[in-house]
VMD Tcl script that draws the C-alpha trace (Angstrom):
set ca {
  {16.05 -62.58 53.64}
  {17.55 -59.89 51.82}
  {21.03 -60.38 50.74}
  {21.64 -57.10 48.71}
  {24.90 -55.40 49.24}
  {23.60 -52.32 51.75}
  {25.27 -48.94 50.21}
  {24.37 -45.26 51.08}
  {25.29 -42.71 48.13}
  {25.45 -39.23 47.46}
  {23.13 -37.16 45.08}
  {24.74 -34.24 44.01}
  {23.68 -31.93 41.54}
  {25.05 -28.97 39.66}
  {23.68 -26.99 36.64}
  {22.02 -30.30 35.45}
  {24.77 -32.61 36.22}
  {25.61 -34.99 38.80}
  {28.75 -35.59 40.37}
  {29.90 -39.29 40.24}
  {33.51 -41.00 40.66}
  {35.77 -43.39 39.23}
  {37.55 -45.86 41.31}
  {41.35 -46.83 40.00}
  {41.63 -49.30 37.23}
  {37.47 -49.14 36.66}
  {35.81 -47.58 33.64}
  {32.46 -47.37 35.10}
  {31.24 -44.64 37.35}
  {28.97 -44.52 40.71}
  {27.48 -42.28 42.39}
  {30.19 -41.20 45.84}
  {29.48 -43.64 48.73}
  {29.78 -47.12 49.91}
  {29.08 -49.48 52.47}
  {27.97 -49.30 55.92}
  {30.24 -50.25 58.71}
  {28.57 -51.94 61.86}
  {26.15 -50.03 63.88}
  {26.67 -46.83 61.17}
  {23.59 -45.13 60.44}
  {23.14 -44.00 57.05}
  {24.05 -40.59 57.33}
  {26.71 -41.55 59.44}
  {28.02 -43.65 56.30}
  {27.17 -40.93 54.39}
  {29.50 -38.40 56.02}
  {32.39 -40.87 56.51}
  {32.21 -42.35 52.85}
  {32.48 -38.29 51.07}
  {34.79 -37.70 53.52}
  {37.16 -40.39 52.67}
  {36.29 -40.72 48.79}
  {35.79 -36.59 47.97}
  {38.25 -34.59 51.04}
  {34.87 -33.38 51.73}
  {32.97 -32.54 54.86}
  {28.52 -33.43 54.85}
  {26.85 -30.17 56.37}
  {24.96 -32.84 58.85}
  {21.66 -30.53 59.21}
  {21.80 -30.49 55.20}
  {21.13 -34.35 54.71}
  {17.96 -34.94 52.95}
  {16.39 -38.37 51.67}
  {16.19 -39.12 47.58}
  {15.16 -42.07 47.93}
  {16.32 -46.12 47.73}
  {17.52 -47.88 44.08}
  {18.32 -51.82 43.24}
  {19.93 -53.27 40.80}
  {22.63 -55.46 39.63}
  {25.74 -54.87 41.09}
  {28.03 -53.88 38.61}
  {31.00 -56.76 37.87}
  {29.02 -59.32 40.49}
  {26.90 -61.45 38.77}
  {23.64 -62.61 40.42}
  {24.18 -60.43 43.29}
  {22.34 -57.41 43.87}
  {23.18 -53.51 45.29}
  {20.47 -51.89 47.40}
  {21.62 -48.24 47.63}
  {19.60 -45.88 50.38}
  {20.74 -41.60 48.53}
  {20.67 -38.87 50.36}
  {21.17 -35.41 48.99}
  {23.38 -32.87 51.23}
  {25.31 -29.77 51.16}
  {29.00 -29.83 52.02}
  {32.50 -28.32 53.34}
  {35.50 -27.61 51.79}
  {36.90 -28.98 47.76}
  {35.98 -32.04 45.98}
  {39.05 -33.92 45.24}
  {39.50 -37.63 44.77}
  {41.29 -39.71 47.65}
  {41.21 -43.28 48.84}
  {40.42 -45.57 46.00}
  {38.80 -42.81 43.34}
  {40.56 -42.23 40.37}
  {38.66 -39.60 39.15}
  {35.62 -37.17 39.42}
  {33.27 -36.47 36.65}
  {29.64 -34.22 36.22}
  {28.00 -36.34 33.94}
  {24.43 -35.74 32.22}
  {21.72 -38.09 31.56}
  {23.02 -38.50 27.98}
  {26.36 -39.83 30.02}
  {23.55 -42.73 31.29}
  {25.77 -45.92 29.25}
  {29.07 -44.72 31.13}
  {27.26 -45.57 35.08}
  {26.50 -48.47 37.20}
  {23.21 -50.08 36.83}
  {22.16 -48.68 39.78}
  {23.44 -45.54 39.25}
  {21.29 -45.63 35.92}
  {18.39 -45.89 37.59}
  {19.31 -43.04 39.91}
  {19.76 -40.97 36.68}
  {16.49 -42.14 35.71}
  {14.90 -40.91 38.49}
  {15.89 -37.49 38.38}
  {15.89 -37.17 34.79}
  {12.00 -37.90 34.89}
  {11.57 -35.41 37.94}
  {13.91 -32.70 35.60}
  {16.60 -32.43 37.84}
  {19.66 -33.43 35.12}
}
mol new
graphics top color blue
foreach p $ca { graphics top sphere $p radius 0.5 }
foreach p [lrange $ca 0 end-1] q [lrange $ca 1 end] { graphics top cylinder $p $q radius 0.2 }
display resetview
């Protein structure tokens, strides 16, 4: 049975760099997203997670698949993160709310400052030239 934590992110790119967040009192970053609630699809918890993390709005026809990472989650020991990205365009100004301390574009040479599973997100799209 698989026991991962189940997380949707999203993939956004600009001029090379990749938009990831801070949550307060971390010094790691992710990629924006989080956790399903019950009976969410994933772009469901895609659109509700930006909404609430970024005081942005998903352009629903937009959503496109990236593609599905695993790792380590980051501070848990032993227990794995299974994240499902997506990449989409969206509504309105990025701006950190809920629990997000701060936004950042980071580059692949920003790799050692990311989740482990975000690290292997950066992977992949530094090896398909995207950042």
């Amino acid at each position: 049975m698989d026991n991962a934590i189940d997380k949707i992110a999203w993939v956004h790119i600009v001029d090379r760099k990749v938009l990831c967040a801070r949550s307060k009192g971390k010094d790691t970053y992710y990629m924006p997203g989080g956790k399903r609630d019950p009976g969410e699809t994933d772009e469901e918890t895609l659109q509700r997670e930006v909404a609430e993390e970024l005081s942005v709005s998903i352009i629903p026809e937009t959503i496109s698949y990236f593609g599905t990472f695993e790792a380590e989650a980051h501070g848990k020991h032993g227990k794995r993160v299974k994240m499902a990205c997506y990449s989409a365009e969206y509504r309105g100004e990025l701006q950190p709310a809920s629990e997000i301390e701060e936004l950042a574009w980071l580059t692949y040479e920003d790799r050692n400052r990311v989740s482990d599973v975000t690290g292997l997100i950066f992977d992949s799209l530094h090896e398909s030239g995207q950042i």
